[in-house]
C-alpha positions in Angstrom: -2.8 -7.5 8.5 -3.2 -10.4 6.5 -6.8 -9.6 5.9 -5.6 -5.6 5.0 -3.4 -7.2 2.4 -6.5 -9.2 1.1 -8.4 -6.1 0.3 -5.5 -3.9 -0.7 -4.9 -6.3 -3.8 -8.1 -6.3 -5.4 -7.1 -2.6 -7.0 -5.4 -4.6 -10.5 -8.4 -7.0 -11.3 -11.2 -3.9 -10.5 -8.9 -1.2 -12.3 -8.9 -3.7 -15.9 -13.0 -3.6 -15.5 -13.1 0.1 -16.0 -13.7 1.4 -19.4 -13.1 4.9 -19.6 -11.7 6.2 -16.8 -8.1 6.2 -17.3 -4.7 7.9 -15.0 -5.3 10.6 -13.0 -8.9 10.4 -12.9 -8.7 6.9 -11.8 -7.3 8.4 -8.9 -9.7 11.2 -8.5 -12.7 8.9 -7.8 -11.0 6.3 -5.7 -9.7 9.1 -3.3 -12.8 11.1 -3.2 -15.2 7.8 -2.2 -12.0 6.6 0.2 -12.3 10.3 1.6 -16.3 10.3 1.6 -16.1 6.7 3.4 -13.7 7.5 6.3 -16.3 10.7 7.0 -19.0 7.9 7.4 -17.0 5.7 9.3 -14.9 7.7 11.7 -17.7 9.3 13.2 -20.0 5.9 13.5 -16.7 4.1 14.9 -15.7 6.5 17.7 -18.6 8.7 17.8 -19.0 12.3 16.5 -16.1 13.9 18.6 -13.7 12.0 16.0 -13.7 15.2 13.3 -13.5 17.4 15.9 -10.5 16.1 17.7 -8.3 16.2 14.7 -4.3 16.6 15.5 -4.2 19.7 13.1 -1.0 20.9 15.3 0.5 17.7 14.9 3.9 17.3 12.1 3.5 13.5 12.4 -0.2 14.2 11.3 0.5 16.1 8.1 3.9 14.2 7.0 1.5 10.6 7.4 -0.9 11.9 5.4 1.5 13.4 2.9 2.9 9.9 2.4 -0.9 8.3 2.1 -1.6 11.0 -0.5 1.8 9.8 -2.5 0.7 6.1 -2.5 -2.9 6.4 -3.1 -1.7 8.6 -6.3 1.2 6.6 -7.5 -0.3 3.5 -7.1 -3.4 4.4 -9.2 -1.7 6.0 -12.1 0.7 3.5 -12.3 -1.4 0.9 -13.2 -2.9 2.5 -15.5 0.7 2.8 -17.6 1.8 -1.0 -16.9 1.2 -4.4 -15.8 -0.8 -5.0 -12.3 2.2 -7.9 -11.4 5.1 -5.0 -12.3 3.5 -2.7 -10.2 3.1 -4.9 -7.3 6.7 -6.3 -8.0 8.5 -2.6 -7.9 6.1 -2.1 -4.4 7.8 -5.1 -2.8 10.8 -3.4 -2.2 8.8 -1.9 1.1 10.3 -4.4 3.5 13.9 -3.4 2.8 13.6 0.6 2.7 11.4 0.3 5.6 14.2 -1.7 7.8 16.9 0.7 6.3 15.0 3.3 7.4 14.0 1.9 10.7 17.6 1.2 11.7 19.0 4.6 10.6 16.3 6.9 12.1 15.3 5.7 15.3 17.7 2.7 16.0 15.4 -0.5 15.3 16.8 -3.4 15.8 16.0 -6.2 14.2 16.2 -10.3 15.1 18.2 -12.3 13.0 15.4 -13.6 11.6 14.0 -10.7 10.2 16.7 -9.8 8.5 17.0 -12.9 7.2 13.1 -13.3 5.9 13.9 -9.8 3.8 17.2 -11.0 2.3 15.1 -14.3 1.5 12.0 -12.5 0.1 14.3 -9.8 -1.6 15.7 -12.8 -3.8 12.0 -13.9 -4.3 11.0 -10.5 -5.6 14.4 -10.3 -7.8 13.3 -13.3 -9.1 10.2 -12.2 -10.0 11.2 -8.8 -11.7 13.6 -10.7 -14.1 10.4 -11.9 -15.5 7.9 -8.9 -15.0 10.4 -5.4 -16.0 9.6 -4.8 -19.7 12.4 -1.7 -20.1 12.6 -0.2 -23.6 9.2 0.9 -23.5 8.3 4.5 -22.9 4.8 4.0 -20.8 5.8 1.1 -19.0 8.9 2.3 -18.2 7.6 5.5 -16.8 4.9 3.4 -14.5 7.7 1.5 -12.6 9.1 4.5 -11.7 5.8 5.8 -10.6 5.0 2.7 -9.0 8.8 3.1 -7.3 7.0 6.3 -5.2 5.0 4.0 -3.8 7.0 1.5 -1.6 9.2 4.8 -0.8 6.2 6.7 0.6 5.4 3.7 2.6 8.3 2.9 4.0 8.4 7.0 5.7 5.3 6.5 6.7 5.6 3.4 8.8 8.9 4.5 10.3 6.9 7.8 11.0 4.5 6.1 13.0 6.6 4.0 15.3 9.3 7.3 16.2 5.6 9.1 17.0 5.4 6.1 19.4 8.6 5.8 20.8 8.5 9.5 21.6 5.8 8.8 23.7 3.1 10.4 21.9 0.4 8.2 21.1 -1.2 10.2 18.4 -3.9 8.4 16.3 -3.0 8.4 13.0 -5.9 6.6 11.9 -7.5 10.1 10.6 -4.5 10.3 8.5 -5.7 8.4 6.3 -8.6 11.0 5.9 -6.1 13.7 5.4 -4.3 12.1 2.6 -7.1 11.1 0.5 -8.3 14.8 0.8 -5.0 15.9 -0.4 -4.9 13.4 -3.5 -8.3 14.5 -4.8 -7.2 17.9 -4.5 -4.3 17.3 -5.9 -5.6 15.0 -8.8 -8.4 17.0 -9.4 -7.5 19.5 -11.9 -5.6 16.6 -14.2 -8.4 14.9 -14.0 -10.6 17.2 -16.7 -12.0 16.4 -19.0 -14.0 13.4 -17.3 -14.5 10.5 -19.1 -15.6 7.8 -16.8 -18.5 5.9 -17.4 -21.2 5.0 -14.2 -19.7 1.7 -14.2 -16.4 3.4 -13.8 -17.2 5.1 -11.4 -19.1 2.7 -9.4 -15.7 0.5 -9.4 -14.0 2.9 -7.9 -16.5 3.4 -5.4 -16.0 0.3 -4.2 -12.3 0.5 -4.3 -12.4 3.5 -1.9 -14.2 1.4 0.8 -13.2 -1.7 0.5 -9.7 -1.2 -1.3 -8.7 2.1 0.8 -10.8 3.4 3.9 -11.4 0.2 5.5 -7.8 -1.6 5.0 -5.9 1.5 5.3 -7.5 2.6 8.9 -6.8 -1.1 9.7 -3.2 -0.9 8.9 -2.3 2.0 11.1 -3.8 0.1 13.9 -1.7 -2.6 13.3 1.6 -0.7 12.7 1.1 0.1 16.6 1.5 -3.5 17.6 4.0 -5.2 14.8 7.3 -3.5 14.5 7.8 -1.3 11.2 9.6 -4.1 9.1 7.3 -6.6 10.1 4.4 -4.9 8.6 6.2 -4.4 5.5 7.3 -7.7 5.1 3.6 -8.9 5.9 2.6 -6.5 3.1 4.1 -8.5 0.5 0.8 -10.3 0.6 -0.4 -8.1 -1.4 1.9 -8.7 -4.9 0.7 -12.5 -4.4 -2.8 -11.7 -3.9 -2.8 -9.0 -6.6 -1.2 -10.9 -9.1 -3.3 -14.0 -8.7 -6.5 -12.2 -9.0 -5.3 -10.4 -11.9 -4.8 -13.6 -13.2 -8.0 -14.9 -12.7 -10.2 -11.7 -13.2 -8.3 -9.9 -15.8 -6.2 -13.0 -17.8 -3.2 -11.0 -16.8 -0.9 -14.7 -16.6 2.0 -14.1 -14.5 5.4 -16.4 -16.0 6.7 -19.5 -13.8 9.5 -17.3 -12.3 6.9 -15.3 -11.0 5.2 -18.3 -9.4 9.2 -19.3 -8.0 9.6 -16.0 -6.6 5.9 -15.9 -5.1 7.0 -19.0 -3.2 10.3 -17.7 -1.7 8.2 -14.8 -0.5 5.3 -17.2 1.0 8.5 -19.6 2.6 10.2 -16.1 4.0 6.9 -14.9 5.2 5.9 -18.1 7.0 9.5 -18.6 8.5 9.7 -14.9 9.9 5.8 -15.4 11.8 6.6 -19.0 12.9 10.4 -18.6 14.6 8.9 -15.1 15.5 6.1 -16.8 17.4 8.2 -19.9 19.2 10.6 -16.6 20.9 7.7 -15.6 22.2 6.3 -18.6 23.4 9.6 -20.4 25.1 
C-alpha cells in the first residue's frame, strides 16, 4: 500500500510538465492509456478468461467503478485549477469519511488506536490547510471543491468493497478499475474538444495511466481485501506527503513550514497506528 501511495503521487510534478493539455482533456488521455493498460495487463496477469468473466450482473461492480470514474476525473481537473499540495490536502479527509462511513453502514469497529491515529492526523491535515486554502479566488476556489469529490468517492468505494466481503461474496473488483476509466473517457470525452495537447503531453499522461493509475489502482483493491477500510485510507495519506514533496522538487511548488508540521503529525499518526497495530497482533 505504501508502494501504491508512491506511484499515486507522482500525478502533481508530471501534470506541471505538460504544456498544452489543460482540464478535462488532461483527464481524457490519462483515463484512456489507464483503460488501454488494464486491457494489456488483465489478460497477461490472469490469462485471457479475465475480459470474459466480467461481473456485468454485479451492483458492487458498477457502483466501484462509478466511484473510480469520480476520482480519476476530479482529481485531474482539479489540479489543473489549483495547487498540487491543496489538492492533496482537501483529499486527506479520506480517513475520516471512510471510518464514518464504515461504522454507520456495515458496523466497523474500530481499535482505539485507529481512532486515535485519524483524530491525530486530522489535526496534522488542519494544520496544513491553514497554510495551503487560498479562498477568495474564483479558480482555486472551485478546484477544492472538485478536489473535495475525490476523498468522497473514495471513501464509498472502500466501504463498498469490504460490505461486498462481509456479505460473503468475494467478487473481484480489480476490473473495476477497468470499468471506471472507460466511463471517465467517455464521459470526458466530448469536453475535451478541441485538442490541444502536444506529443509530450500526451506522452506524460501515458505514463501516468500505467504507472500513476492501472498499476497502483489494481494494487489497491487487492489490498483493501486484507487491511480494514480505515486503515487503507489512513495509509493513503502517503500520498499528500509524497505528492507534495515531489512537487517541490520537480515543479518548485515550495510547500510553507506548517505544511512540513502537519506532514509530521500525519507521518507520527501513521507510524503509531502500524506499530501498536502490529504488537496486538504479535502478543
Amino acid at each position: 500500500m505504501v508502494a501504491v501511495t508512491l506511484m499515486w503521487s507522482i500525478a502533481g510534478v508530471v501534470t506541471r510538465q505538460l504544456e498544452q493539455a489543460r482540464s478535462f482533456e488532461v483527464t481524457f488521455w490519462r483515463s484512456l492509456f489507464t483503460a488501454l493498460s488494464l486491457l494489456l495487463i488483465l489478460p497477461l496477469w490472469r490469462g485471457r478468461q479475465a475480459l470474459r468473466g466480467l461481473p456485468w450482473r454485479s451492483a458492487y461492480f458498477w457502483l466501484s467503478g462509478l466511484c473510480w470514474s469520480v476520482m480519476f476525473t476530479a482529481f485531474m481537473v482539479a489540479l489543473t485549477l489549483t495547487s498540487v499540495a491543496n489538492v492533496l490536502v482537501t483529499m486527506s479527509v479520506g480517513p475520516l469519511l471512510t471510518a464514518l462511513l464504515a461504522r454507520l453502514f456495515i458496523g466497523h469497529r474500530l481499535p482505539p488506536r485507529t481512532w486515535a491515529a485519524i483524530a491525530v492526523a486530522g489535526a496534522g491535515i488542519a494544520y496544513m490547510h491553514g497554510s495551503q486554502l487560498e479562498l477568495g479566488q474564483g479558480a482555486t476556489t472551485l478546484g477544492l471543491l472538485v478536489a473535495l469529490c475525490v476523498p468522497l468517492a473514495g471513501a464509498v468505494q472502500w466501504t463498498l468493497v469490504q460490505h461486498s466481503h462481509a456479505q460473503g461474496q468475494q467478487l473481484d473488483l480489480v476490473p473495476s478499475v477497468l470499468l471506471g476509466a472507460v466511463l471517465s473517457t467517455l464521459a470526458t470525452l466530448p469536453l475535451s474538444f478541441p485538442f490541444v495537447a502536444t506529443a509530450t503531453d500526451v506522452a506524460w499522461l501515458a505514463l501516468l495511466g500505467l504507472v500513476q493509475l492501472a498499476i497502483p489502482c489494481a494494487l489497491a483493491v487487492i489490498c483493501a481485501r486484507v487491511l480494514k477500510a480505515p486503515e487503507v485510507a489512513l495509509l493513503a495519506l502517503l500520498e499528500v506527503l509524497f505528492g507534495i514533496a515531489l512537487a517541490w522538487l520537480g515543479a518548485s511548488e515550495v510547500p510553507t513550514p506548517t505544511v512540513l508540521t502537519g506532514g509530521v503529525l500525519v507521518i507520527g499518526a501513521l507510524a503509531v497506528n502500524e506499530l501498536l497495530g502490529w504488537r496486538s497482533r504479535h502478543v
